[in-house]
N, C-alpha and C positions, 0 to 999 in steps of 0.2 A: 607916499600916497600920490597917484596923480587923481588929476581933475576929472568931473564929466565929459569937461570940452574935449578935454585928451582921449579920454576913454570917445569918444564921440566920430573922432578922427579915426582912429583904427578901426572901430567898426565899420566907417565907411570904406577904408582902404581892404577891408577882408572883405567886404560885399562887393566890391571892386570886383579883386579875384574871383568870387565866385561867380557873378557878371559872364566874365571874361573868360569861364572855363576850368580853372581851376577850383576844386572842389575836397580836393585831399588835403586836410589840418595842418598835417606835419607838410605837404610841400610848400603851401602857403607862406607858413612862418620859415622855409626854408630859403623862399625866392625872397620876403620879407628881409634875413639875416644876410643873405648876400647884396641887397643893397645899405643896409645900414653897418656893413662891413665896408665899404666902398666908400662910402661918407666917413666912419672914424679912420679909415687909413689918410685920408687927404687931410683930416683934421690933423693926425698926429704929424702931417708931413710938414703941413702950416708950422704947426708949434715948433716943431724943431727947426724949421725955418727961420723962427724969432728969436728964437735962443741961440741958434747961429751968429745972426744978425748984432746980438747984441753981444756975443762972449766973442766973437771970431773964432769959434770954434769949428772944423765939421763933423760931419754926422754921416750915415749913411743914409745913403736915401731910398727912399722906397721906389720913386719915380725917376727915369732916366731920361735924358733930354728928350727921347723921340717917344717917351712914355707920357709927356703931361697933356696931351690929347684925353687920357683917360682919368685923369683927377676929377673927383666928383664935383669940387667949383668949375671945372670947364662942361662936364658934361649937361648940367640943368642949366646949361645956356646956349642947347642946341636946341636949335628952331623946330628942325623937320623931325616929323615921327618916323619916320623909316631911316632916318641919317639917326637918329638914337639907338631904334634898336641896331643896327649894324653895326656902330661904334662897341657897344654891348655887348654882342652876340658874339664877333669876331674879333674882339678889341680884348673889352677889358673883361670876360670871363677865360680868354686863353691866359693873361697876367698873371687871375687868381691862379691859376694851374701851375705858372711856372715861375715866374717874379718874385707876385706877392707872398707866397709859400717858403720862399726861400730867406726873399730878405725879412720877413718876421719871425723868423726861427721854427721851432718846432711845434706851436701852438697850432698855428693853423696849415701845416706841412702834411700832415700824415690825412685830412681830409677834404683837402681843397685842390685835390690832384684831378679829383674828377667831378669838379663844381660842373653846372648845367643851368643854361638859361632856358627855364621852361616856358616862361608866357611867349605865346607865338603872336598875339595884337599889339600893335606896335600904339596902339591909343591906351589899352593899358599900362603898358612900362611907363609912357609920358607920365599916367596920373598917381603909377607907385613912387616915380622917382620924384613929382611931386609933393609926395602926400610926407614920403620918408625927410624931404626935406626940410618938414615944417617939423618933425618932430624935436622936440628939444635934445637931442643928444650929447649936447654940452653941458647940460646941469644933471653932477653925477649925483648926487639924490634922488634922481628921477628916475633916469634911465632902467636901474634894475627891476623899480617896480612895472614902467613901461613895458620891458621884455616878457616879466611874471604875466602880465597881462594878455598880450600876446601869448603867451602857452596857456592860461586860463581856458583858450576856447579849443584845444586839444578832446576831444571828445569820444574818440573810439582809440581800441587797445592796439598795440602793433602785431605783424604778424607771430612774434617770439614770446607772446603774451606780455609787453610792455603795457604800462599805462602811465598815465601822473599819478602821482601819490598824492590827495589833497595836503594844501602844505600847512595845513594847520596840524595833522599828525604827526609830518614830518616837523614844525617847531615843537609838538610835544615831548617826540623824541630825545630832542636836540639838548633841551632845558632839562632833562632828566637823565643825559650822559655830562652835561655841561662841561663841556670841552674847553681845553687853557690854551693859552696861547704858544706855547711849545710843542703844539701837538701836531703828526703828523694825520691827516684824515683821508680816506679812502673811501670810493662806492666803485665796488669792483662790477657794477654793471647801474654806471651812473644816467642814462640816459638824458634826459634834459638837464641833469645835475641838479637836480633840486633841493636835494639833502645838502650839497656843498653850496650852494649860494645861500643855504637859508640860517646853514651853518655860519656864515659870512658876518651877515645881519646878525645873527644871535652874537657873533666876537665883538662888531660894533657897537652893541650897545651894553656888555659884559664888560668892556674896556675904554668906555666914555666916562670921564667928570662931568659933574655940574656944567663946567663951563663949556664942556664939549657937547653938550645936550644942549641943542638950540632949539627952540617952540616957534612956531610960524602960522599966522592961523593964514587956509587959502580960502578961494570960493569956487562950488561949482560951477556948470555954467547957469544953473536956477539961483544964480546970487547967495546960495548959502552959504555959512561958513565952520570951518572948520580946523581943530587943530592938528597941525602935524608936526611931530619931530626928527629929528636931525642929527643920530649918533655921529661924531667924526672917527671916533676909535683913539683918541688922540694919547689915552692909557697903553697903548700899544707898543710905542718905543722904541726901543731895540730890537721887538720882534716883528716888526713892519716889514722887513724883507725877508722874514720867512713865512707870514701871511701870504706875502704878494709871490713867495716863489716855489716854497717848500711844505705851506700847510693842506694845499686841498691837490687831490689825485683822483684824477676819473676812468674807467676806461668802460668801454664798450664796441658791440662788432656789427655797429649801426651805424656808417658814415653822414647818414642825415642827422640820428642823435646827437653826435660826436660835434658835431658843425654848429648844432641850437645848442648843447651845452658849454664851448668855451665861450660862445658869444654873451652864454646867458651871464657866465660869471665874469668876464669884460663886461658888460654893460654893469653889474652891480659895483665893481670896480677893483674884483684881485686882477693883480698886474699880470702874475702870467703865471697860470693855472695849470697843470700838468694833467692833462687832457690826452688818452691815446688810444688809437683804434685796436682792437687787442678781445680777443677771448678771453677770456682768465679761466678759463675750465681747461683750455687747452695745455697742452706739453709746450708749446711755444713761449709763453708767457714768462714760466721762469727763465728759459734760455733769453728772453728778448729782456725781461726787468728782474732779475736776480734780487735788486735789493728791494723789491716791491713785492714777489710775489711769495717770500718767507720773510716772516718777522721783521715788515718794512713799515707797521703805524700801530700808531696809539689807539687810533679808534678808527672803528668802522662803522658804518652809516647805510644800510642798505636795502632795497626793494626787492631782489633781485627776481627774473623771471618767473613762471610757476610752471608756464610751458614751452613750447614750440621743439624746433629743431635742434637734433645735440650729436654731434658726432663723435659716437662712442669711439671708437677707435684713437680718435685724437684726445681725449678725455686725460688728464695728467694720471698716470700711475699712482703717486702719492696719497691722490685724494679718494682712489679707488681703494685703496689700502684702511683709509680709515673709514669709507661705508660705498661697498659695492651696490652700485644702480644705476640707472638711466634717468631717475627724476633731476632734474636741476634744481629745486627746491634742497634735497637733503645735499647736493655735492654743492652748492653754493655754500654754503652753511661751514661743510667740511673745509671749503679752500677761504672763508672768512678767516676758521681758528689758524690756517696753516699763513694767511697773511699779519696776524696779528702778532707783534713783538711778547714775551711774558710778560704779563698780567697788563697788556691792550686789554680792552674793551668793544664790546659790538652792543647794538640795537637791530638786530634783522626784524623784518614783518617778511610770516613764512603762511604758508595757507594751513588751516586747524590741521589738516593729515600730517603732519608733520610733528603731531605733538601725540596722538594717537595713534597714527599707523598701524599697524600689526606684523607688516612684515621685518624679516632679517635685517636689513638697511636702516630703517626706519628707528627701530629698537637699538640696534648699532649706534646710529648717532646721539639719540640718545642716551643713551651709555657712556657715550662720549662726551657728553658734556657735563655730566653728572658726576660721573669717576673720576675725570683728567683732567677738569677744569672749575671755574665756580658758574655755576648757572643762577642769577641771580634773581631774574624775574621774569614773568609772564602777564603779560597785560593782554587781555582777549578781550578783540573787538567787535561791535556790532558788523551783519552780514553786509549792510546794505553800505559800508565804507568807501568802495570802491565802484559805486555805481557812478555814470550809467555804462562804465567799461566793463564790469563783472560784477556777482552777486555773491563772487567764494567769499569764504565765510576765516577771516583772519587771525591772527594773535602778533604782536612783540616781545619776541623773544631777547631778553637782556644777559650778557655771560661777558666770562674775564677768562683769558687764557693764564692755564695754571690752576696750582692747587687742586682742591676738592670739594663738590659743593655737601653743606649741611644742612642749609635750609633754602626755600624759593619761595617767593613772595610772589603770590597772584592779585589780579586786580580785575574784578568783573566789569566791562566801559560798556555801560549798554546806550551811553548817546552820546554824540557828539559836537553834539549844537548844530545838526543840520536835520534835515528827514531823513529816511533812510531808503526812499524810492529814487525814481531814475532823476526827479525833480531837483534832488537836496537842497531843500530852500532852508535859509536858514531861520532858526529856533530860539527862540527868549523864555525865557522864564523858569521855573525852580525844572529840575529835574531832567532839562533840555540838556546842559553839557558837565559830563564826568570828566572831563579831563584836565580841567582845576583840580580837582581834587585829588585826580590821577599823580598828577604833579608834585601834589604838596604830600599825599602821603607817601610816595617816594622817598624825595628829600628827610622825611620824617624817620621812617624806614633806614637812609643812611648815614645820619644823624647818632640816631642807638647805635645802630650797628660800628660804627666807628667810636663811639665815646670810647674814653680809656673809665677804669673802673675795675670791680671788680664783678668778677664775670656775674655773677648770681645777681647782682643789679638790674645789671645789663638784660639776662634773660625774663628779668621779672619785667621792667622795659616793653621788654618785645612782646612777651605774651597777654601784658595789659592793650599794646595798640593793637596787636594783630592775630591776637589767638583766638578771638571769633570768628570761626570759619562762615557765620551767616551773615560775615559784612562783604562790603565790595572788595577792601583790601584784607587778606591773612597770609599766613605761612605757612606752609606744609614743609614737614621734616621730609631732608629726602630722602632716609629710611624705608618711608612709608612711598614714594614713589618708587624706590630700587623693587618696593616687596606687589608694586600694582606695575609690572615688567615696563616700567622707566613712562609708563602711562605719564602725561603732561597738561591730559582737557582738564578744564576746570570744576567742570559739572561732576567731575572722577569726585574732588575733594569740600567742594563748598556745599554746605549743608543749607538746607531750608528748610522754614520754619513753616509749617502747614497751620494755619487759623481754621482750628473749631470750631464746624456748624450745627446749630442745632434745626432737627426740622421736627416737625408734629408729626404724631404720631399716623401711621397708614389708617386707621378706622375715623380720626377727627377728617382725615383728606378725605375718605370717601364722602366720609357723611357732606361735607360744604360741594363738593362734586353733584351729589343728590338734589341737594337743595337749586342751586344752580340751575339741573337739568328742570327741574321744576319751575322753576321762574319763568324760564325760557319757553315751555309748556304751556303755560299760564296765559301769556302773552301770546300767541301762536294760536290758543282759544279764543282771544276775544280780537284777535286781526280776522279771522273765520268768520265770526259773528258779523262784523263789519261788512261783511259783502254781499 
């Protein structure tokens, strides 16, 4: 959690920008990320300086003798505004392109080749380089919310049809795939990375003790107070270096993405997150990541595009095999199952056409998930989710590579504890948010489903929680989908219950119609009189 004060500061640091000319979201936090890039590399230069110091150890260094001109403690101790920008401009953004890319390995290599210093007022960089260096980036508790924050004001879609996923769906997700610690996870078109940092935070506090759970109450800057806590992850263990090396994979073929997502998950604090610039629809992808691009994770986590640009021709063969088309919606879909190991796990949010279609492709894929693998749930959400970037109209799609599906659990979320206009202010009170509940009869859902027993328990089980197609969560046999052509909307199978009006009879309505027109008559006579 950070404070008002904090939240205070960046506000003014983005009014800054916009001040100053800049006006575009993502370049903002983009000119933002590369100086608080700038600041943790001399930080970790420091550090390793100390630990030198004290082990006589060395290290590699980031900065080479005729490079410490450009360490972030010498640069916010240049006087002139135009000896900043130039040391900047000509200095340490050629570094990032060729230095710092190298000596931090691959994290930040593949999209810092063609970093760019956009602010051209040399009074602005003075008050960004300012402003970033009041930020706390030393207290990692902080930092990731800081960043969240920072992409919080992200507000229009990209050209590819990208947007942020509020990340409150994206922890509902999370909490209802509930990923372990030996998992490997993927968003094969991760943009900001949001599904993987929040994935992060969900392992932190999956795998905190008591005593790793520290309470700390803060104050805003209105003096208030309030508690916040403090997962360290400290249940982690053994598997702490495969969090920090081998558990979250990104990719995307958006080099400003690519840039605010490793940062985003440095700042919440995996160590080095496997981040790469990369199509995944493309024929290159398997040739470039072999063990990523078949049966290379546990689970998958994703938003993926709905539209934009796709070049058919580069399109992988494979994916076009198991459903011929140009939407990226159903071949994202296709190349999740073909990234997922036997019986991985996915969470996709796909747009409703995708569950309805009618055409060839559409029905193909679904076919495909239903025949060849377990399709496990459907959660449909309200239209207005993704506003104020778009108003399409969603679902969560939940499946297991492998087997065969027999039944699918739907879940009708008609709110989410926000509004559903451009505003989404957020909503108290009964009825405001399903996705508590979304949650619990999930787990509920694979709970039964999992007990050992005998079977005839189990199904008596299930069709006591879920065989009223008039609640928000039921089952549908998928029988009865194969026999409605792999149909997937919800409104196909959830039944509603029409409440019984009675009204009075046509002859009682006229006759009070009558009376009425009379009164009104009546009244109209003696206004007459009156004049």
């Amino acid at each position: 959690m950070i404070t008002g004060q904090l939240k205070s500061k960046i506000d003014k640091l983005w009014e800054e920008f916009w001040i100053g000319g800049i006006a575009n979201p993502l370049t903002v936090i983009e000119q933002i990320t590369f100086l608080m890039y700038a600041r943790l590399l001399d930080m970790n230069e420091t550090s390793d300086e100390k630990r030198s110091a004290r082990t006589g150890k060395p290290f590699n260094r980031r900065f080479t003798d005729d490079q410490q001109h450009l360490r972030w403690s010498k640069l916010i101790h240049i006087e002139s505004a135009n000896n900043l920008m130039i040391v900047i401009k000509d200095g340490l953004f050629p570094y990032f392109r060729t230095s710092a890319a190298s000596t931090e390995g691959s994290l930040f290599a593949e999209f810092m080749k063609d970093a760019q210093l956009m602010v051209q007022k040399p009074s602005l960089l003075v008050k960004a380089v300012e402003m970033v260096n009041e930020l706390p980036l030393e207290q990692n508790d902080i930092k990731g919310d800081l960043y969240e924050y920072l992409l919080s004001k992200l507000t229009t879609a990209g050209i590819n049809g990208q947007f942020r996923t509020p990340r409150h769906i994206i922890r509902a997700m999370i909490e209802m795939m509930d990923p372990k610690a030996t998992d490997r996870i993927c968003d094969p078109a991760c943009g900001t990375a949001g599904f993987l940092s929040t994935t992060y935070e969900f392992m932190l506090e999956k795998y905190s003790s008591e005593d790793g759970t520290i309470k700390t109450t803060v104050l805003d800057d209105k003096g208030e107070a309030s508690e916040q806590v403090l997962y360290t992850g400290d249940l982690l263990g053994e598997h702490r270096h495969h969090v920090d090396t081998d558990m979250f994979h990104g990719f995307d073929f958006d080099a400003t993405m690519l840039r605010i997502a490793a940062m985003n998950l440095v700042m919440h604090g995996v160590g080095e997150p496997d981040i790469h610039y990369q199509d995944t629809l493309s024929q290159k992808f398997r040739e470039r990541f072999p063990n990523e691009a078949q049966e290379g994770f546990d689970l998958v986590l994703a938003n993926p595009p709905f539209k934009g640009s796709l070049d058919e021709d580069d399109v992988s063969p494979d994916i076009l095999k198991k459903v011929k088309t140009k939407k990226t919606e159903l071949l994202f879909v296709a190349l999740i199952l073909r990234m997922l190991k036997l019986g991985g796990r996915a969470a996709v949010i796909v747009p409703d056409g995708v569950l309805f279609g009618s055409s060839n492709a559409h029905q193909q894929l679904r076919a495909e998930l239903l025949d060849n693998n377990q399709l496990e749930g459907i959660i449909s959400l309200p239209s207005g989710v993704f506003k104020p970037y778009a108003g399409v109209s969603t679902a969560v799609m939940i499946f297991t590579k492998g087997g065969r599906t027999e039944q699918v659990w739907f879940y009708d979320l008609l709110a989410d504890g926000y509004s559903l206009d451009d505003k989404r202010t957020p909503l108290k009170g009964e009825g405001s948010n399903d996705l508590p509940d979304a949650i619990a009869q999930w787990k509920q859902y694979q709970e039964i489903r999992n007990a050992s027993g005998d079977s005839s328990d189990v199904g008596r089980l299930m069709s006591d929680a879920f065989g009223d197609k008039t609640k928000k969560a039921f089952l549908v046999n998928a029988d009865d989908i194969r026999a409605n052509k792999y149909d997937l909307s919800i409104n196909r199978y959830k039944e509603v219950v029409y409440a019984e009006e009675e009204y009075e009879a046509p002859k009682v309505i006229l006759k009070r119609l009558k009376e009425l027109e009379n009164s009104i008559l009546t009244d109209l006579d003696e206004l007459e009189k009156m004049l």
